[in-house]
C-alpha positions in Angstrom: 52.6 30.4 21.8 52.1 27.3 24.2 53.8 26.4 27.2 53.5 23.0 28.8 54.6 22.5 31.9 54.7 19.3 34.3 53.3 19.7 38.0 52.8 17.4 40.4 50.4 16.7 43.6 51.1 13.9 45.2 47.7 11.9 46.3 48.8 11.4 50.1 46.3 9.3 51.0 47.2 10.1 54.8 43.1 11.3 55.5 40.8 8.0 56.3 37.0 8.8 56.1 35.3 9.8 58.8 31.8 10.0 60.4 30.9 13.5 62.4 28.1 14.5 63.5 27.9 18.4 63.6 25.9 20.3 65.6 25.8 24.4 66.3 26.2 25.4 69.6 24.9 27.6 71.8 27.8 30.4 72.4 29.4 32.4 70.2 32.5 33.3 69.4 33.7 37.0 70.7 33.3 38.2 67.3 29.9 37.2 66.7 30.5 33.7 65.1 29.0 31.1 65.1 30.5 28.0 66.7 29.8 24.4 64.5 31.7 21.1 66.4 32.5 18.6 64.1 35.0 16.3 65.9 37.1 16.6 68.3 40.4 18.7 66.6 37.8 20.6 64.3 35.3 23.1 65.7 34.8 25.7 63.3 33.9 29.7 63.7 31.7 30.7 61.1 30.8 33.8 59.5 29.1 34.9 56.5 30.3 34.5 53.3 30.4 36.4 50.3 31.1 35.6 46.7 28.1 35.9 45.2 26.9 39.0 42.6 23.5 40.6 43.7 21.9 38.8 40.5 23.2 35.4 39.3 22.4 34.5 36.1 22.0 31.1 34.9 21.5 30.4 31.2 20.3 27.3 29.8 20.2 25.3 26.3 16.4 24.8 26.0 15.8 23.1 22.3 18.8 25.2 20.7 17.6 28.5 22.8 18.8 30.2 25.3 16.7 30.7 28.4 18.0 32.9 31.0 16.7 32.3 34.8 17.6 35.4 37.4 18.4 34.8 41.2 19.0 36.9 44.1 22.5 36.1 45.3 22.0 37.3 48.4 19.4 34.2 48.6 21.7 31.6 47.6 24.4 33.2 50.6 22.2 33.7 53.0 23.5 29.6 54.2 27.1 30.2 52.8 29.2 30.3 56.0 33.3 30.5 56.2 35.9 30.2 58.9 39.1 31.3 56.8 41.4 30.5 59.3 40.8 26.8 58.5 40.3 27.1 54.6 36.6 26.1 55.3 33.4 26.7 53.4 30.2 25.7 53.8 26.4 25.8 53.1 24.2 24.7 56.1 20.5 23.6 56.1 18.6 23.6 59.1 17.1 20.4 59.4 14.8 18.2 61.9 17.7 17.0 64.6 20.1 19.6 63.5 22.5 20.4 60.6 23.3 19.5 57.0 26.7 20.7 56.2 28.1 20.5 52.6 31.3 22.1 51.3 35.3 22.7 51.9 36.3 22.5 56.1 40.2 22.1 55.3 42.3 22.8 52.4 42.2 19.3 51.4 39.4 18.2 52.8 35.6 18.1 52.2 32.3 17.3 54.5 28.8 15.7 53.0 25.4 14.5 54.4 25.1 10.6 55.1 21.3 10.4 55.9 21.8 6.4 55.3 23.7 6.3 58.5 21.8 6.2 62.0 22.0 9.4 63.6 23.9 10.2 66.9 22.5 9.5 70.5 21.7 13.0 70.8 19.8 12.9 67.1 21.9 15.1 64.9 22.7 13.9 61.7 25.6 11.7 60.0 28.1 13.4 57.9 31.5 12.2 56.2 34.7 14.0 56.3 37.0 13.0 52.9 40.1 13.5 52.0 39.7 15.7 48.1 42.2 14.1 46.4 44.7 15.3 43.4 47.0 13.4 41.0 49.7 14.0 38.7 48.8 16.3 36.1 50.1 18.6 33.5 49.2 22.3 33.2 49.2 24.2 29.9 49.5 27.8 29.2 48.6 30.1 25.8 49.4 33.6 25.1 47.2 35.3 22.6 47.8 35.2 19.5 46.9 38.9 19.2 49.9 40.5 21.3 48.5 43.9 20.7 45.3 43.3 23.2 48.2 42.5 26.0 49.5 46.1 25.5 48.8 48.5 28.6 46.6 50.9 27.7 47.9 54.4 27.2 46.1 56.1 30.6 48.0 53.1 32.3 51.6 54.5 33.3 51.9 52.1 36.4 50.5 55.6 38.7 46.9 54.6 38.5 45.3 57.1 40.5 41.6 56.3 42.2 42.7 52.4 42.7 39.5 50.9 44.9 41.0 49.1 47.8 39.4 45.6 46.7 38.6 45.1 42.8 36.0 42.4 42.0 36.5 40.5 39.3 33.7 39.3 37.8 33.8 35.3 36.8 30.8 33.8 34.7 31.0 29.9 35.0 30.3 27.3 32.1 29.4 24.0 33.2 29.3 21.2 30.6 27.0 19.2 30.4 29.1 16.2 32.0 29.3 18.5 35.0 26.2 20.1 35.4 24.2 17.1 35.0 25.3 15.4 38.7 22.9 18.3 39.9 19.2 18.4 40.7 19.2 22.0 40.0 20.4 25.3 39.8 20.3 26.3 43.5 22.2 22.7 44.0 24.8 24.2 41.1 25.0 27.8 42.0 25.5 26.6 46.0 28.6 24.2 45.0 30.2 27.2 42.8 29.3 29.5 45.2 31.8 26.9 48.3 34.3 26.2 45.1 34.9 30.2 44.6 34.8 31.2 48.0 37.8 28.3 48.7 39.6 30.1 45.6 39.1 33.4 47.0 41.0 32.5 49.9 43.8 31.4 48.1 43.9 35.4 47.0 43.7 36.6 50.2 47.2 37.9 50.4 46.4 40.0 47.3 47.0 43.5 48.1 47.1 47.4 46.8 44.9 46.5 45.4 43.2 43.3 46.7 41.7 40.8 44.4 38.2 39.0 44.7 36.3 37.0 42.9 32.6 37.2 42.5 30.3 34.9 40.7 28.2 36.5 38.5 26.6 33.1 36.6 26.8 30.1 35.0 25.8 28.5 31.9 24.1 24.9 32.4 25.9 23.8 28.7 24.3 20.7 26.7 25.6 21.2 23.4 29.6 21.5 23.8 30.7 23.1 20.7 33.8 23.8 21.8 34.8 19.6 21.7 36.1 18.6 18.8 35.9 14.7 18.4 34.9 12.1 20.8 33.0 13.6 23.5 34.4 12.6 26.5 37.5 14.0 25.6 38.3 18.3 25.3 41.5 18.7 23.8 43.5 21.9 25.3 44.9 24.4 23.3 42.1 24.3 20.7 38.9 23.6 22.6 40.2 26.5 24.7 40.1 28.7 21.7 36.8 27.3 20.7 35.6 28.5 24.0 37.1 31.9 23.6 35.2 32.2 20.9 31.9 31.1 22.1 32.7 33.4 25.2 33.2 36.3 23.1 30.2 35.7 21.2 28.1 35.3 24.2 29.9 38.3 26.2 26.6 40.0 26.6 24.3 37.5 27.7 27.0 36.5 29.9 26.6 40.0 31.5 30.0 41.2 30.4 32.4 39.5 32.8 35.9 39.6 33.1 36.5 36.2 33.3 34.4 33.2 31.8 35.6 29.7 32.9 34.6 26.6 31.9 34.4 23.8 34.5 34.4 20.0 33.1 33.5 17.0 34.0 35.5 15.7 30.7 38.9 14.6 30.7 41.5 17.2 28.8 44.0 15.8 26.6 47.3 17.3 25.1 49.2 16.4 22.5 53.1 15.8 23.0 55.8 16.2 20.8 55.9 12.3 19.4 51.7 13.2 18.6 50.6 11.1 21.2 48.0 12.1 23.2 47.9 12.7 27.4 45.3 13.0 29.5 47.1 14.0 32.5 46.0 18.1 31.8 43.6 19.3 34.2 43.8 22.9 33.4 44.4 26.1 30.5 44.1 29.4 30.4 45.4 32.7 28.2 47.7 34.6 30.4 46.7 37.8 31.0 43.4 37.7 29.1 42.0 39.6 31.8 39.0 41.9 30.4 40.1 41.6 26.7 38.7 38.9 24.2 41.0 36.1 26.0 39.6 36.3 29.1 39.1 32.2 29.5 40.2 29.0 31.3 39.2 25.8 31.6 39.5 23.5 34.7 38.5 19.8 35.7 36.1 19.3 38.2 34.7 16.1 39.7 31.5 17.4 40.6 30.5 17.5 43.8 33.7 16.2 45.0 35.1 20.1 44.9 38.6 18.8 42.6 38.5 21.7 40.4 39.3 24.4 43.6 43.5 24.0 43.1 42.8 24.2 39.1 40.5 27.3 39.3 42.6 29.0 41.8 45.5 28.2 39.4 44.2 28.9 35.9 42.4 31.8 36.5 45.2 33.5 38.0 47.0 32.7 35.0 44.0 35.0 33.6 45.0 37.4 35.7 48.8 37.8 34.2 50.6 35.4 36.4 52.9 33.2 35.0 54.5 29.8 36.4 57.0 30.7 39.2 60.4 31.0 37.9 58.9 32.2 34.1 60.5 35.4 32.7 58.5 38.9 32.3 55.4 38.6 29.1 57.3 40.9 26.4 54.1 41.6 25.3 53.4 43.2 28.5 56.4 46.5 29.0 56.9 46.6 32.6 55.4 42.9 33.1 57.4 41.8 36.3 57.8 38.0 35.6 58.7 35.3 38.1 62.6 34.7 37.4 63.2 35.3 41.5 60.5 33.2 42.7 62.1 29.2 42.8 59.6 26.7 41.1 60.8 24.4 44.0 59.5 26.8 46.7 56.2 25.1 46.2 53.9 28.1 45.9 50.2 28.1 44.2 51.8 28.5 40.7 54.2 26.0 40.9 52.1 22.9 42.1 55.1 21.2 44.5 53.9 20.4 47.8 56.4 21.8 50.2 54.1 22.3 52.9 51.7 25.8 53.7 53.4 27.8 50.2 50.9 25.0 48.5 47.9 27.2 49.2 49.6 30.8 48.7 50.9 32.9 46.0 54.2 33.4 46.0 55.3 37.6 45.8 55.9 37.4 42.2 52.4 36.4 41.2 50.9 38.7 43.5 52.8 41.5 41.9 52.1 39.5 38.3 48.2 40.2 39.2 48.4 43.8 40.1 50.7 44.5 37.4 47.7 43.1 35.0 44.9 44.2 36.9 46.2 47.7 37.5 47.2 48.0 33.6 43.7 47.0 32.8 41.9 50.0 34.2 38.9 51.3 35.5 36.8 49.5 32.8 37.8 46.4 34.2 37.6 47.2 37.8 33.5 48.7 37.9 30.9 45.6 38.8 28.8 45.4 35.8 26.2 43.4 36.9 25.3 45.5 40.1 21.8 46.3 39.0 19.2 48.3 41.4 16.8 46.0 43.5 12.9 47.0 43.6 11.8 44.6 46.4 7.9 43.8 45.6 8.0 44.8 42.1 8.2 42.1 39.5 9.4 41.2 36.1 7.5 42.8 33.0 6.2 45.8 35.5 9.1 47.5 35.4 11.1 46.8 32.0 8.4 45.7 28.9 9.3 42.6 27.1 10.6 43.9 24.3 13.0 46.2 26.6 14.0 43.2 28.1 15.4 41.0 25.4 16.5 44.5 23.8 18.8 44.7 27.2 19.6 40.5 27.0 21.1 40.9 23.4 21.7 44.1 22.7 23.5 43.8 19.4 20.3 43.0 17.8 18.9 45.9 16.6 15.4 44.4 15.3 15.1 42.1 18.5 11.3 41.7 19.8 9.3 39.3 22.5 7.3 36.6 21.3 4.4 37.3 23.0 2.6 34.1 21.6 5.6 31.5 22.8 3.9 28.7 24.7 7.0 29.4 27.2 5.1 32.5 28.4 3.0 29.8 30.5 6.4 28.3 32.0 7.6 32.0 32.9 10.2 32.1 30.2 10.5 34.5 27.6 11.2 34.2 24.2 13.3 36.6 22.1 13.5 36.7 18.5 14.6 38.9 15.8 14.4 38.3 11.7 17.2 37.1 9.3 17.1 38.0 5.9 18.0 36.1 3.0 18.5 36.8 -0.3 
């Protein structure tokens, strides 16, 4: 079943560039922040962030393999700073003369270096407040086609008993190779999804009993797309999502078993409307309430660098999590699935895409009961971090797990998997798995 539904943002335009020059200052807040100036009505009180897993993975096409590169999280946040009273995230580099700040300081509004321009007086550093801007757009949603994987499972009666207070839910990223190419490398990537999420997650910060956050556990740094059928600048929506749910659920495990995998674009998605024509006004679709089964996927278009994609991700993966449009009726799928029916689509909530003002960049009560109905219903399966793995600080790679434990652990439905201990990648600090086929 599809569901196609037209949304609008309007692109304001009321937000003309401008030059800042941020600096940290000496006090802190009373809390312990710290205190960044960037203009005169935006000083910002910054803490640390967190929406990173303890060990990102990032997996890469290399000659039609695989290569999987670890990194610590806690390395790539240790510069991720948010003030959440002002939608802001940011990752800051001390440099010579101060600051560089990149990343989200409004809900509309982004912040980038400008080393071209001269510096200030005082020598800190030029930097460029923009407006991120959003058009008209469509917005399509799939349920799956198996209706028995929506069920509630039986030891899910609605009294869920040992509910954490906050559940993570893990999210693996895809990023195409349109996407992923605009950066130089993976700690440029990983920083950027890192700001992108964090925004999200404070879109979900009303999310209670229990609360919902999003960590990042990954991303894939895709070159061969073979989820696009046809020209390839163009993704169409209902079946290259499918042909990503099946890639997804074929790389579950070298994804790390998330709960979500999302594909961000830099392609344009196109639908197809009732005369057969095609539209390229879709930015975003997801399965509604894939959430930890095999339809746990969405897609969302992303300029990159230019942080577009936050309003899509924020939308289409709570779709994954078993909210509907506002004003939708209950999933019949789903017994006991609340629906949206008293929540007006003109109310101008998260899931409704209407700008009515400060309901733009919140859920409205029946999504946030949508998601806990889902994520409750889901279970202690879905709710335990997967990735979480123990941390041996001065002990490396290959003295702890052997090589053929390793790839044994990477792709562990290969029962004859083995190291290729004479790869030429060992010199590059990759390792090569392989396992035999036979043929008749």
């Amino acid at each position: 079943l599809v569901f196609i539904v037209m949304v609008f943002i309007p692109a304001s335009g009321a937000w003309e560039p401008m030059v800042v020059y941020p600096r940290l200052l000496e006090e802190r807040s009373l809390d312990g922040r710290l205190v960044m100036h960037l203009h005169d009505n935006l000083t910002l009180y910054l803490r640390r962030a967190s929406v990173a897993a303890r060990q990102l993975r990032v997996l890469e096409d290399d000659g039609g393999e695989i290569v999987t590169r670890l990194y610590n999280g806690q390395d790539i946040e240790e510069h991720l700073l948010e003030d959440e009273n002002h939608w802001a995230t940011v990752h800051i580099t001390h440099k010579e003369g101060g600051v560089e700040v990149e990343g989200v300081v409004g809900p509309n509004l982004r912040i980038h270096p400008m080393p071209e321009i001269e510096r200030s007086d005082d020598g800190f550093t030029a930097h460029m407040i923009f407006e991120i801007e959003y058009n008209s757009v469509f917005d399509t949603v799939m349920l799956p086609k198996e209706i028995g994987s929506l069920k509630a499972a039986e030891r899910s009666n609605g009294l869920q008993t040992g509910v954490p207070a906050v559940v993570p839910i893990e999210v693996f990223v895809v990023s195409d190779g349109v996407h992923n190419g605009r950066f130089k490398n993976d700690s440029a990537l990983l920083a950027y999804l890192c700001i992108t999420m964090n925004s999200v997650n404070m879109r979900y910060n009303e999310t209670r009993n229990p609360a919902i956050k999003l960590l990042l556990t990954g991303v894939q740094r895709s070159h061969f797309d073979a989820y696009i059928a046809g020209s390839s600048n163009y993704i169409h929506d209902t079946s290259g999502l499918e042909n990503f749910r099946q890639q997804a659920v074929l790389y579950r495990y070298s994804y790390g078993t998330p709960d979500v995998v999302y594909l961000v674009t830099g392609r344009d998605l196109y639908s197809t409307g009732a005369d057969g024509k095609p539209s390229t006004n879709i930015i975003g679709i997801a399965y509604q309430a894939g959430l930890c089964t095999d339809y746990y996927v969405g897609i969302g278009e992303d300029a990159a660098g230019f942080y577009t994609g936050i309003y899509t991700m924020a939308h289409e993966i709570a779709h994954v999590l078993g909210s509907a449009h506002d004003q939708s009726p209950p999933l019949p799928s789903m017994p006991g699935h609340p629906g949206s029916l008293s929540c007006l689509w003109e109310s101008g909530f998260i899931m409704s895409y209407i700008d009515n003002g400060p309901n733009r960049h919140r859920f409205s009560d029946c999504s946030l009961a949508q998601m806990r109905f889902v994520v409750l219903t889901r279970g202690k399966d879905c709710w335990k971090v997967t990735r979480e793995e123990k941390r041996e600080d001065g002990k490396y790679p290959g003295t702890e797990v052997s090589p053929n434990e390793y790839c044994k652990q990477m792709v562990p439905n290969q029962l004859n998997i083995t190291a290729d201990m004479n790869s030429p990648t060992l010199q590059q600090c990759k390792l090569k798995c392989q396992y035999l086929v036979y043929q008749p």
